[in-house]
C-alpha positions as CSV (number, residue, x, y, z in Angstrom):
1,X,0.0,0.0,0.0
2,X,1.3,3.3,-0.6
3,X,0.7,7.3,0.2
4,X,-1.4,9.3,-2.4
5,X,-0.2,12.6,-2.4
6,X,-1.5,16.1,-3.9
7,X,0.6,18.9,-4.6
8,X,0.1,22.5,-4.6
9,X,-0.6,22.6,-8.5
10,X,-4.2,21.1,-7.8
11,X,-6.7,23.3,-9.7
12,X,-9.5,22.1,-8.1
13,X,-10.9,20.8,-11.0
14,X,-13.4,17.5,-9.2
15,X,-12.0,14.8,-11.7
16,X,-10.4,12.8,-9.5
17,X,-13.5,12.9,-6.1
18,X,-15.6,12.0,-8.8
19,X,-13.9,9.2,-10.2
20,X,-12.3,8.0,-7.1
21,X,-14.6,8.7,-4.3
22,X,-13.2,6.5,-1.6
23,X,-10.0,8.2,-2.1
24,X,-10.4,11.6,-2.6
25,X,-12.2,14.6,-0.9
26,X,-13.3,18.3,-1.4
27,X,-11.6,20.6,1.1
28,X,-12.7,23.6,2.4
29,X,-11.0,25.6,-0.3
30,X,-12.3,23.7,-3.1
31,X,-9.3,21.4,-3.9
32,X,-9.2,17.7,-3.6
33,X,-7.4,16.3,-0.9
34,X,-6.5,12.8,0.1
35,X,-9.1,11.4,2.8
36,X,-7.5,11.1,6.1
37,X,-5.6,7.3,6.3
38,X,-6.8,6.3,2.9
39,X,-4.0,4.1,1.2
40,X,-3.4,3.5,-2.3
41,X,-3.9,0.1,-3.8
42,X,-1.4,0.6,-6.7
43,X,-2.9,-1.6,-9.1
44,X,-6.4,-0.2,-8.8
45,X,-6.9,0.6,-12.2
46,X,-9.7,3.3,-12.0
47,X,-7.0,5.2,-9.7
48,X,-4.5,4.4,-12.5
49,X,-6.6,6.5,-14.5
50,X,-7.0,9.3,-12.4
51,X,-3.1,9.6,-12.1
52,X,-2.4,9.8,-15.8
53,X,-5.2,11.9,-16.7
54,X,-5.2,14.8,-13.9
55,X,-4.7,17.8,-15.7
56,X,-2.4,19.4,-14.1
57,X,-0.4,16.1,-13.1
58,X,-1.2,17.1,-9.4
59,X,-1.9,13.1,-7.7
60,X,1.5,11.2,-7.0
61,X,1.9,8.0,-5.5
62,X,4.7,8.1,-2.3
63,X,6.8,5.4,-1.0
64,X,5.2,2.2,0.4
65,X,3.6,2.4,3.9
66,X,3.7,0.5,6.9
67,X,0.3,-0.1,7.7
68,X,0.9,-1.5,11.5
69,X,3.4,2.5,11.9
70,X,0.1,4.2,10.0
71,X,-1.8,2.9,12.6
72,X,0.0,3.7,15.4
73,X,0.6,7.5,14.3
74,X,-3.2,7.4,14.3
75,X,-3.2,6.2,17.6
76,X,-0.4,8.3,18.8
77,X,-2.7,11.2,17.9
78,X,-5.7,10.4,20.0
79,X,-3.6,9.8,22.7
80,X,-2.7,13.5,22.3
81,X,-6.3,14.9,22.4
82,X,-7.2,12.1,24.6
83,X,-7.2,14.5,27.5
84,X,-9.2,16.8,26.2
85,X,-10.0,20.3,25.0
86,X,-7.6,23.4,26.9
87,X,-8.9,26.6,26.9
88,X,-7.0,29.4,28.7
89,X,-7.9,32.6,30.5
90,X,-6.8,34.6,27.3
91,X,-9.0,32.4,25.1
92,X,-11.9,34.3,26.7
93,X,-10.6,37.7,27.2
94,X,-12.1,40.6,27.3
95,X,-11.0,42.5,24.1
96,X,-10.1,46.5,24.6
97,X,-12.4,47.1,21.2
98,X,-15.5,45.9,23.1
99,X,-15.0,48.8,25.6
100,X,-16.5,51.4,22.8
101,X,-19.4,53.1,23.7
102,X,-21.7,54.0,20.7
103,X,-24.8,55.5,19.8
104,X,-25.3,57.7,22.8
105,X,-28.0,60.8,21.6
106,X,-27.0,63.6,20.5
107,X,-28.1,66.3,22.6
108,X,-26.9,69.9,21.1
109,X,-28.0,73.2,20.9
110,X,-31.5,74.0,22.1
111,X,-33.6,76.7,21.4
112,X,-33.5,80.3,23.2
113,X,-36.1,80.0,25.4
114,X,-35.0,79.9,28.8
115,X,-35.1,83.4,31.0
116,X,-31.5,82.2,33.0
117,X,-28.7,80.4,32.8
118,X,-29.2,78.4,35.4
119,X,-32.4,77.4,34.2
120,X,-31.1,77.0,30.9
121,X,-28.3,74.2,32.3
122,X,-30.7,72.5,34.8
123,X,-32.9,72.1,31.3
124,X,-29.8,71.2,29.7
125,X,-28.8,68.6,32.6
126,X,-32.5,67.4,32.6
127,X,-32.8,66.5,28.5
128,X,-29.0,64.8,29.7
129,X,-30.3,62.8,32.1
130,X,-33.2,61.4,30.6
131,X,-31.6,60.8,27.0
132,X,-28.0,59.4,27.9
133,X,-27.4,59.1,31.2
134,X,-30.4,56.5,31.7
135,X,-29.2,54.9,28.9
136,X,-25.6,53.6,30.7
137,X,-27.0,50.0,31.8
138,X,-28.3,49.6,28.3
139,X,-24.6,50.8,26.7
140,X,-22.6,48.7,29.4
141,X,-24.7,45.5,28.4
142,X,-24.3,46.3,24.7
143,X,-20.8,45.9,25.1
144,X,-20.9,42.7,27.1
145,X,-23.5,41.1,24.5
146,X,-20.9,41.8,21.7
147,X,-18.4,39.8,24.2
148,X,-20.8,37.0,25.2
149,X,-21.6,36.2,21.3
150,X,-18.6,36.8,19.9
151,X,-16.1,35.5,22.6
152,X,-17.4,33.1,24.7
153,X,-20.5,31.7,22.5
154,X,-18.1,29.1,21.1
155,X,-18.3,27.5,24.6
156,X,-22.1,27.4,24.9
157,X,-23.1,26.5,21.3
158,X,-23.3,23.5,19.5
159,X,-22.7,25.3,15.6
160,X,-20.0,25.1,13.4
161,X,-17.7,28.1,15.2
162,X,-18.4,25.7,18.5
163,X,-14.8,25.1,20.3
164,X,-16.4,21.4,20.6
165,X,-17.2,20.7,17.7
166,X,-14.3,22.1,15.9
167,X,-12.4,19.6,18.6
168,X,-14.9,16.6,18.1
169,X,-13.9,17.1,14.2
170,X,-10.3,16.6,14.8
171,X,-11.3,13.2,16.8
172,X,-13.8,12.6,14.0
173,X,-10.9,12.8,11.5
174,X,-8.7,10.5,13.0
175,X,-11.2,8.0,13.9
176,X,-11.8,8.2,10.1
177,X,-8.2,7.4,9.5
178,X,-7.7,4.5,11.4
179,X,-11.1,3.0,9.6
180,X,-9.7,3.8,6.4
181,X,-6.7,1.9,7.6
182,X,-7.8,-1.6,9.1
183,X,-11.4,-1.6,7.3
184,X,-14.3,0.6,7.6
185,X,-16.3,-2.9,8.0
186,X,-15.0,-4.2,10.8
187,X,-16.3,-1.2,13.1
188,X,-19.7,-0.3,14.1
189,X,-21.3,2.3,11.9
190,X,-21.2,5.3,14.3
191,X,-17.6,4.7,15.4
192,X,-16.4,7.7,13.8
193,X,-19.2,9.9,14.9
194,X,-18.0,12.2,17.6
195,X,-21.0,14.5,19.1
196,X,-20.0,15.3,22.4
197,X,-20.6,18.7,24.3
198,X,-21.2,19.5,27.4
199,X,-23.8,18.7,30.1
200,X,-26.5,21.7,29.2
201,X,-26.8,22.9,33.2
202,X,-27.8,25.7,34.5
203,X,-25.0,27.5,33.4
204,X,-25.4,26.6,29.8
205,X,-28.5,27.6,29.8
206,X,-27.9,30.9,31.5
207,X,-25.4,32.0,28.6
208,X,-27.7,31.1,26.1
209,X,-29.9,33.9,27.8
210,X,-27.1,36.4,28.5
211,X,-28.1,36.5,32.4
212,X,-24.7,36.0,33.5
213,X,-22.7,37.0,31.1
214,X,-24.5,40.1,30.1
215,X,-27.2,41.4,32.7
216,X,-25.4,40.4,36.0
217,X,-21.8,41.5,34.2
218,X,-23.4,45.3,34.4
219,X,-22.5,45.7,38.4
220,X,-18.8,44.5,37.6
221,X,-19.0,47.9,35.2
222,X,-20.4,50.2,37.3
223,X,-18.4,49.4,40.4
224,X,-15.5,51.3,38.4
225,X,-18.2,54.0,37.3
226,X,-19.0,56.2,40.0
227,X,-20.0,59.5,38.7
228,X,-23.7,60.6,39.9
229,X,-25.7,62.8,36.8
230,X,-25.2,66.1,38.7
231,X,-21.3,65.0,38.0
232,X,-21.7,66.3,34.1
233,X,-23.6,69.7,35.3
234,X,-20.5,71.6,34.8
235,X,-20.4,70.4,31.1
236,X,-23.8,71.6,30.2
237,X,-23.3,75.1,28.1
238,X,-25.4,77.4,27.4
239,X,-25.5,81.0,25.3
240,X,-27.5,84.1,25.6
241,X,-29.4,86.3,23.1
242,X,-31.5,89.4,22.9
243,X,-34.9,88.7,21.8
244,X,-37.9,90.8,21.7
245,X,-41.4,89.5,23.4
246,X,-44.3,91.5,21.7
247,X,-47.0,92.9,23.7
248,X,-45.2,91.9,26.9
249,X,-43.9,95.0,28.5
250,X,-45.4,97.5,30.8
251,X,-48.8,98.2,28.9
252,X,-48.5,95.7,26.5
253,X,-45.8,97.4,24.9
254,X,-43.0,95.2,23.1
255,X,-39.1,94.5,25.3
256,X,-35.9,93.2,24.5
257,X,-35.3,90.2,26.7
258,X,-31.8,88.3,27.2
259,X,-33.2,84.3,26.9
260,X,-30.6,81.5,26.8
261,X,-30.3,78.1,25.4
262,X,-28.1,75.2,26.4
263,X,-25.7,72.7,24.8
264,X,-25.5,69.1,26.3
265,X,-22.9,67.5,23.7
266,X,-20.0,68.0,25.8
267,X,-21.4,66.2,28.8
268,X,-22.4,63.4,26.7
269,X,-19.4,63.1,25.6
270,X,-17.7,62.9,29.1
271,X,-19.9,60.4,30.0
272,X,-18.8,58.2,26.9
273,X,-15.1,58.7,27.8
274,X,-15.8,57.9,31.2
275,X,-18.3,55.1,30.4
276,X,-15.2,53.4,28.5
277,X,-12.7,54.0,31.1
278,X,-14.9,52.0,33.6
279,X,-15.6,49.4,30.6
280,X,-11.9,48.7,30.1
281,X,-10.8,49.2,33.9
282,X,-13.7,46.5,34.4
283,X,-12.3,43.8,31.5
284,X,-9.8,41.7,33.8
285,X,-12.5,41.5,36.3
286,X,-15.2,40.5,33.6
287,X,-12.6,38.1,31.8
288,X,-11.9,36.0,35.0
289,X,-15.3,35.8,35.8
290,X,-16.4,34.6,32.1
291,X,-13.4,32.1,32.6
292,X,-15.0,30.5,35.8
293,X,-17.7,29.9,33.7
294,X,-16.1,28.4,30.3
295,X,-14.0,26.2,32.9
296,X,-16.7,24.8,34.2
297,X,-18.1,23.5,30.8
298,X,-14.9,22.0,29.3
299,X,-14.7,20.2,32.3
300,X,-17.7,18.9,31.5
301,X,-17.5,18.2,28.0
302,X,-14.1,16.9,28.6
303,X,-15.5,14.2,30.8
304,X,-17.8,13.6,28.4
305,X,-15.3,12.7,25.9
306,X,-13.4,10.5,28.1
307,X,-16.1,8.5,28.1
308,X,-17.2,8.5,24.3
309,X,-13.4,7.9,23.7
310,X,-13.0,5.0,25.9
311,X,-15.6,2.9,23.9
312,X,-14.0,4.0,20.9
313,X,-10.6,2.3,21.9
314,X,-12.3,-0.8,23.4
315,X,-13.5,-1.2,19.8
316,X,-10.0,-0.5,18.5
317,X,-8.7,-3.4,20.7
318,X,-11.2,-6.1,19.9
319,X,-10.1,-4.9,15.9
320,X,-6.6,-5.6,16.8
């Protein structure tokens, strides 16, 4: 038996997968590739055919193979994974980029109808409060939601970006390998099949809602935030004009009146800088306790596996 190889000049072109299924493959980038542990029987004439006929002479047979060293390679290599999926604390951190605040109102010049300044900032303070200051558990959990699907979903999700199932695929693969190597018929027909995740608990299920990493993650936040909404007063601006009320005045005659308007933008934009500060003084503190979590998890998916892996080698040693 003996080693198909591909080289790099593959075009991609599907004539070999279609005339040699049980040795070749589509890969994710639309070339063929060999399938994992699949030797060539060098006087298989179909395969003959595909050698002398690729069009960009890309298929090669290698030297001859030990089967019995093949195998153990294979075996080898489950050994390694055989402990499990690692994930480390920086895995799940907290990215700096997730600490920007967005999409807070803006709150800018208002019209000249106040008869002080100090009414016009306490108006101005007011229209700040209610518009972006009220909005800070909403921003804070915006940026934690962005974390939670994008960073740590892969550890509560069964999809194709899940970090078990991308693992449970490199099983599946050499599984498939040693099959291809002793005899897909002399294993059961779901040896290679590797769906394993964790035990859905309570945490599981709580990520899937964002309720603890997301709603409960806003006190972590706002224990570095401690600025009350009277804080921003002394950004609130305002300006003063002359303006004339008609039939106003002493008998009803018209005045020229000093009214004033405010500006809130500055504030709002204090509380954004501040709002991020707090967001990336809080990361650490939000990264180890999303790591608690995701811990807990692979250590129950890696049980899991353990077991699905130890009636996978039983079979292997009745086979051998």
């Amino acid at each position: 038996m003996k080693q198909i190889m591909i080289n790099e000049t593959c075009n991609g072109c599907g004539m070999c997968i279609v005339k040699c299924p049980g040795y070749f493959e589509e890969n994710a980038d639309g070339d063929a590739q060999v399938i994992s542990g699949i030797l060539a029987d060098e006087t298989d004439a179909v395969l003959k055919e595909v050698l002398s006929q690729c069009p960009v002479h890309a298929i090669s047979l290698g030297e001859n193979v030990d089967v019995k060293q093949s195998m153990q390679k294979e075996l080898d290599k489950l050994q390694a994974l055989a402990n499990g999926l690692v994930v480390k604390r920086d895995d799940v951190a907290f990215p700096e980029s997730y600490c920007v605040v967005t999409n807070f109102p803006y709150i800018g010049s208002s019209r000249y109808e106040y008869r002080s300044s100090s009414s016009a900032e306490s108006a101005g303070l007011s229209a700040f409060t209610s518009r972006a200051y009220s909005q800070i558990d909403s921003k804070i959990l915006d940026c934690i939601t962005s974390y939670r699907v994008n960073i740590i979903k892969p550890y509560y999700s069964t999809d194709e970006r899940s970090a078990y199932t991308i693992f449970n695929k490199k099983i599946a693969d050499i599984l498939t390998a040693i099959t291809n190597l002793i005899g897909k018929d002399k294993f059961s027909s779901d040896f290679c099949k590797v769906d394993v995740y964790p035990d859905r608990d309570t945490v599981w299920k709580m990520l899937e809602n964002g309720e603890i990493v997301g709603e409960n993650f806003i006190s972590i936040v706002k224990r570095e935030f401690e600025y009350s909404a009277s804080y921003y007063r002394t950004y609130i601006d305002y300006d003063d004009t002359e303006v004339t009320e008609y039939g106003r005045g002493m008998f009803g005659r018209d005045r020229e009146v000093t009214k004033y308007s405010y500006n809130a933008q500055d504030a709002v934009n204090e509380l954004r800088s501040d709002l991020q500060n707090a967001i990336s003084w809080a990361k650490s503190d939000i990264t180890d306790a999303a790591f608690d979590y995701v811990k807990g998890l692979v250590i129950s998916y890696n049980r899991n596996l353990k077991a699905c892996l130890d009636k996978k080698i039983q079979e292997i040693k009745k086979i051998q």
